[in-house]
N, C-alpha and C positions, 0 to 999 in steps of 0.2 A: 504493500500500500504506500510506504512513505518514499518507496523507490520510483513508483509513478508523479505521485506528488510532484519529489526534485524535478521529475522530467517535464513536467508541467511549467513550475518554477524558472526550468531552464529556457523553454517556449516562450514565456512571459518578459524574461531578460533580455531575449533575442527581438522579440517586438519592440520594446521599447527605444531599444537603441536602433532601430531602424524609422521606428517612429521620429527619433531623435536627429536621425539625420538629417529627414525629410521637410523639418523646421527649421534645422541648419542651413542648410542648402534653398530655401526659402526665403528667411528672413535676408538673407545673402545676396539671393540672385532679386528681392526687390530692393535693396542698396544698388548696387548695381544698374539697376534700372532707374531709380531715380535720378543719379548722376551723372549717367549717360543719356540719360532722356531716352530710353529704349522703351516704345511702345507694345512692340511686340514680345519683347521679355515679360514686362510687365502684364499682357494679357494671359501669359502660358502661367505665371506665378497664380495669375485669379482663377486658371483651372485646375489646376494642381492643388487648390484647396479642398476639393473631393475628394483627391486619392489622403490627403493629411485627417478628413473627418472619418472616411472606411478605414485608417488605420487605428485610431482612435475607438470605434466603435469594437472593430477584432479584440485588441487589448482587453475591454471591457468584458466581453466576453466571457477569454481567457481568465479573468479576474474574478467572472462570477460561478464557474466555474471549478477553479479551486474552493468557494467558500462552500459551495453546495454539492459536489460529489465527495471532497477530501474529511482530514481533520484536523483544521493548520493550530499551530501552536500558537503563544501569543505572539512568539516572534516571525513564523509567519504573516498572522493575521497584521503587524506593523509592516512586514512587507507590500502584502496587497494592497492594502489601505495606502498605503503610501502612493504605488502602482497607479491608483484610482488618482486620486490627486495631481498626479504630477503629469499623467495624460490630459486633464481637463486642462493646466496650466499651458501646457504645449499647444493643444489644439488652438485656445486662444492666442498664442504667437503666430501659429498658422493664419488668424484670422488677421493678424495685424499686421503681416505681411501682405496679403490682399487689399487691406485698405488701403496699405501705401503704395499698393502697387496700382491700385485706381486713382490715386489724388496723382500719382506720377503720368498718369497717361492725359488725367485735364490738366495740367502745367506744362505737357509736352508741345505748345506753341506756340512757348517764350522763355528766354534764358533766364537764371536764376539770376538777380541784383543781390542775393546773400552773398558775404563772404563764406564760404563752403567748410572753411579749416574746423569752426568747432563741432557744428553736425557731422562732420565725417567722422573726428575722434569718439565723438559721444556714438554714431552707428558701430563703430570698430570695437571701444568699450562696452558696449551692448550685447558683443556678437561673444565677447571676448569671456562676457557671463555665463554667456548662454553654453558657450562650447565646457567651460571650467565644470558647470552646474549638471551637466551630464556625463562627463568624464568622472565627475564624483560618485554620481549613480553607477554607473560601469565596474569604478576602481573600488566599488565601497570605503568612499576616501574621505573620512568625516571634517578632517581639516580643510581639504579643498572647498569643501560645502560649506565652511565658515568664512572661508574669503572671500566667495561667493557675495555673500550676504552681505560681507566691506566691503565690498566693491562696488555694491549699488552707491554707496554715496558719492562716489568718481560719478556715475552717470547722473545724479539727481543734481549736483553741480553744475556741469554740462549742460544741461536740461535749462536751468537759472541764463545761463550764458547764452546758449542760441534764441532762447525767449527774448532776453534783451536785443541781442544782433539784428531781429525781427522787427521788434517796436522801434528801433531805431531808423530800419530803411520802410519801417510804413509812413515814419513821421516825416522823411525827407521825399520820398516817392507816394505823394497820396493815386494814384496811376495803379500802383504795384498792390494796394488792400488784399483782394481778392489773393492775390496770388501768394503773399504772404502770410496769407491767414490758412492757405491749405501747408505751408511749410509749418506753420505751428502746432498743426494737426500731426501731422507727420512726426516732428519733435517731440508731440504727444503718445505718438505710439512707439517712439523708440523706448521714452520713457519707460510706459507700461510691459515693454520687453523685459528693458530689466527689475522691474517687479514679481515678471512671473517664473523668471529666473530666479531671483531670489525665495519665491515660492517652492519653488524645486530643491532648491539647494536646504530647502529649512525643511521639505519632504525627506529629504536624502537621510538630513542627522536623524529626523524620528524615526525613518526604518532602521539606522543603524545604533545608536543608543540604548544602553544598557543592554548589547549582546549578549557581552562577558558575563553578565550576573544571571545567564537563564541556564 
């Protein structure tokens, strides 16, 4: 029975991190798009968000699965639960890759008047969460999953910083409103990136916390 289970367990890890990727590689290729102005990356990122919720949904599955044919222990039961969690957080990255990658296709027929330096470090640091925050799931690596968590305040900084860079070329370019106000949006979903990174990574310590003592 519990030699099934593991094998179960090990299905379950293999999804995730494929699920993992697939947000990776998402939030990635709509950076990308936004700064390249690539309309058509940006349309393939807003369908590719189907195959990110069918992954999403499998895991689930998978997850309910163990609770109702197995007989997980508490420390399983903090695995799954975790599992659970940390797919909903993903999927909505998935989702906020799509949105950026629709605000990227209405700004695609006019150059950006931002200076670009701080949103790209804040995308880079965002991305830089997200990759660390699943690596920690992977590695079962409970310190990585803490820096994680410090690491949001790099981006919530950031976050301060391209707000202002924004209100400053709306006030000199009233022309540019509109177009600034979807860069803010955008700034807004980076943000929320790494919060659900940070979500992950505070998933990560609770399935791994208090191991040693079961």
């Amino acid at each position: 029975m519990r030699l099934k289970f593991d094998e179960q367990l090990s299905m379950l890890n293999n999804e995730m991190i494929t699920m993992s990727a697939m947000i990776e590689n998402a939030i990635q290729g709509a950076i990308d798009a936004l700064f390249s102005q690539d309309i058509e990356k940006a349309k393939q990122i807003m369908r590719d968000d189907e195959l990110v919720d069918q992954e999403q949904k499998k895991i689930e599955n998978i997850c309910f699965q163990l609770l109702i044919q197995q007989q997980p222990v508490a420390r399983d039961l903090r695995t799954i639960t975790a599992a659970m969690k940390m797919v909903t957080d993903m999927e909505r990255i998935g989702d906020q890759a799509a949105d950026i990658s629709e605000l990227t296709i209405l700004m695609a027929d006019s150059p950006y008047l931002l200076k670009e330096d701080n949103i790209k470090k804040m995308a880079c640091e965002t991305m830089t969460m997200l990759i660390n925050a699943v690596e920690a799931y992977v590695e079962q690596d409970i310190e990585k999953a803490r820096e994680v968590i410090a690491h949001d305040d790099i981006v919530d900084d950031l976050f301060v910083k391209v707000k202002s860079d924004l209100i400053e070329v709306m006030q000199s370019n009233t022309d540019y409103e509109e177009h600034a106000a979807d860069l803010l949006m955008v700034n807004k979903y980076l943000e929320r990136i790494g919060d659900h990174a940070t979500n992950i990574a505070e998933w990560v310590i609770f399935s791994l916390d208090d191991h040693t003592k079961e």
